[in-house]
C-alpha positions in Angstrom: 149.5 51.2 89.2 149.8 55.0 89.2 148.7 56.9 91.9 146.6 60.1 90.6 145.8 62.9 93.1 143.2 65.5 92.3 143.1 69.0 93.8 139.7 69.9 94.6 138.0 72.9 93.3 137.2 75.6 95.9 135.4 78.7 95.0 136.9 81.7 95.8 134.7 83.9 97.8 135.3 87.5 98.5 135.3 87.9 101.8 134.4 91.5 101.7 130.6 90.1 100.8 130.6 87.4 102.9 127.7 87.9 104.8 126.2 90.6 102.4 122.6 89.5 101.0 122.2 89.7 97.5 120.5 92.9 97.3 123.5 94.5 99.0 125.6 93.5 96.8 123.5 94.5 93.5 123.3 97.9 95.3 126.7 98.3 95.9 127.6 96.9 92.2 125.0 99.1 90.7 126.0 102.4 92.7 129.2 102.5 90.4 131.3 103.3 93.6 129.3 105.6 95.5 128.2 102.7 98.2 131.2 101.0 99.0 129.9 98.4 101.6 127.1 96.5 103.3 126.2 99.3 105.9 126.0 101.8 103.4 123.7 99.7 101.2 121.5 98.8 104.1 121.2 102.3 105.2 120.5 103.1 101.4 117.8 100.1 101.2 116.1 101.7 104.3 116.4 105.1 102.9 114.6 104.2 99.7 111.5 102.0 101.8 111.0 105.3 103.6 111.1 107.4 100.4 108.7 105.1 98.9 106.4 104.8 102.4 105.7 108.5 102.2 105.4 108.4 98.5 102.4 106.3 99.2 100.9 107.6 101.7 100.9 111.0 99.8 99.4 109.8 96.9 96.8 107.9 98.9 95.3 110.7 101.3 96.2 113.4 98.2 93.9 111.2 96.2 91.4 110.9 98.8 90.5 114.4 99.0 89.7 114.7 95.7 86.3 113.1 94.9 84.1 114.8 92.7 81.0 116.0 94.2 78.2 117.4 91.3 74.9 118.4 92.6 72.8 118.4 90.2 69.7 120.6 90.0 67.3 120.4 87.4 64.0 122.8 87.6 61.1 122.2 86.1 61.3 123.8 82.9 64.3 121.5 81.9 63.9 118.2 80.8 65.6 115.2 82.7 66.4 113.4 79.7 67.8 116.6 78.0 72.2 116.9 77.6 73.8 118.1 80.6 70.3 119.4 81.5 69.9 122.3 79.3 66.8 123.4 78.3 64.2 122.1 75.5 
């Protein structure tokens, strides 16, 4: 009988992304060459969270200072039921 060897397939992995998560490594492939390695994408990642931290928090206590406040007053010779209080 013949004796058949078979190579095994190994993946080849890059070993620059090794231990990179997958986020890194869409960052780094997305920034078309301005991040060029897992530091720089972490410190990038963590950039962006704190961009979007005080983005929040802007919007929220901008937003809270805004409420509307009407007093309304209507005297006796105006009718309650009457629009936006004017007169009969």
């Amino acid at each position: 009988m013949l004796k058949v060897e078979f190579e095994e397939f190994q993946p080849q992995i890059n070993k620059k992304f090794n231990n990179t998560s997958k986020l890194s490594r869409w960052v780094i492939k997305l920034s078309g060459g301005l991040i060029k390695d897992h530091a720089q994408a972490q410190f990038f990642l963590f950039f962006l969270f704190i961009v979007f931290v005080v983005l929040i928090f802007f919007i929220t206590f901008s937003l809270r200072g805004n409420k509307l406040e009407e007093n309304f007053v209507i005297l006796p010779q105006e009718s309650v039921g009457s629009p936006q209080g004017l007169p009969k």
